[in-house]
N, C-alpha and C positions, 0 to 999 in steps of 0.2 A: 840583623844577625841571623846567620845562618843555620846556626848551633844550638837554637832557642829548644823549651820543650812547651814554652804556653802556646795556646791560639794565636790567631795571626790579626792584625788591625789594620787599620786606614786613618790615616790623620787627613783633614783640610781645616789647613788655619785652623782655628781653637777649639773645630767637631773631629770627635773621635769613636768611630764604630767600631766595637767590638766583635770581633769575628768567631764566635765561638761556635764549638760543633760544626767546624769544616774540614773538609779534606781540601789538601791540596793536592796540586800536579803541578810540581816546579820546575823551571827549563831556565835555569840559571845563567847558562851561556851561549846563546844563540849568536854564532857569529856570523859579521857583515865582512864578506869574503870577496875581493875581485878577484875573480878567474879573467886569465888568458894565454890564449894559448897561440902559438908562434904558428904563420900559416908556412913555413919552410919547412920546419922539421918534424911540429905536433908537440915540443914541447911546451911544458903547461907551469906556468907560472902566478902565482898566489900571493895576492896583498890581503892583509888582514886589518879591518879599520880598527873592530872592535868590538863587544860584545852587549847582544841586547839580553834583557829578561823577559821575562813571560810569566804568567801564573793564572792555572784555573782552579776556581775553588768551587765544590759543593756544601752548599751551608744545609743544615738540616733544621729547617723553621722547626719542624714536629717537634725536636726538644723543647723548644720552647716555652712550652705547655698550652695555653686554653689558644684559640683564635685570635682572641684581640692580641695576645702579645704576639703571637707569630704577624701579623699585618703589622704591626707596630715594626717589628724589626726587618723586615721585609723592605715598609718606606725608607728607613733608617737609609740599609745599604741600598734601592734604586733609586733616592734621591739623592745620590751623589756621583748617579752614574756621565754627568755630562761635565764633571769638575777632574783636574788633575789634582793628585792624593801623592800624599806620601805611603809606600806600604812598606809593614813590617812584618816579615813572614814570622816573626815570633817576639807577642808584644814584651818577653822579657828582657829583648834587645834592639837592636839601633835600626833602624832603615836601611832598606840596601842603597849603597853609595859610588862615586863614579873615580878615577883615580887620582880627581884632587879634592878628594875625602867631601865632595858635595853631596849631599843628599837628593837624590835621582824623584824627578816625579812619573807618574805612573797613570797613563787613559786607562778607564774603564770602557773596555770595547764592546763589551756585550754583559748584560744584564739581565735574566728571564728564570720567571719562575717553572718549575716544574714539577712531575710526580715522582713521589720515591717510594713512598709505602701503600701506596694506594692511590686510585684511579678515578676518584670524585673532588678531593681536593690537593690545592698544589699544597704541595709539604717541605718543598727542597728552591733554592735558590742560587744557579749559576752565575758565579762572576768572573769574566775573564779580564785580564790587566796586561799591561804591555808597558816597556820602559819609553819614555819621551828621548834619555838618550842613551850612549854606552854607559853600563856600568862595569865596576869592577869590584870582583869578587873577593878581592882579597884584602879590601876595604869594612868587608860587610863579616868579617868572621867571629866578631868578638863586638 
């Protein structure tokens, strides 16, 4: 769902990470577009397949409190970085879905820690996610 106000999750099979204390950067509709364009006149003509998603998040381990649980959740979300997930931009509703109401899975393409409040240790964890196939948006509202 799109419309959610809680943090965002990842399902695989019956493990479920909690995304808490992230930011997102959502790109909902990234559409796979044929361009061509007529070598006579230069007119330009547009096939539209379909639309993919994207999503990068900033997680802020530092919430987390003491070290051990920041590493704790840290492996949490980079040991799932080689699996296809179901994600849920907002765990108070459903997974984004494709438009035969299927539940879309989602690579994690890049996963890495980094610094957010300070410059000795990593505090913060990027995870960028990409759709496996179209989805559609107007599946995922509610």
């Amino acid at each position: 769902m799109i419309f959610g106000v809680e943090a965002p999750k990842i399902v695989n099979g019956q493990t479920t990470v909690l995304l808490d204390y992230a930011v997102m950067d959502p790109k909902f509709c990234i559409g796979d577009i044929i361009e061509n364009t007529s070598p006579m006149n230069g007119e330009k003509t547009f096939i539209m397949k379909g639309d993919y998603a994207e999503f990068k998040l900033d997680i802020y381990l530092f919430k987390y409190g003491n070290t051990s649980s920041r590493k704790s959740k840290f492996l949490e979300i980079y040991n799932q970085r080689k699996n296809l997930v179901d994600f849920y931009p907002h765990r108070d509703g459903g997974p984004i879905k494709n438009e035969d109401n299927e539940i879309v899975k989602f690579a994690i393409v890049d996963c890495y820690p980094f610094y957010f409040q300070n410059e000795v240790t990593h505090d913060a964890v990027m995870l960028h996610l990409k759709s496996k196939k179209y989805i559609d948006i107007t599946k995922s509202l509610v």
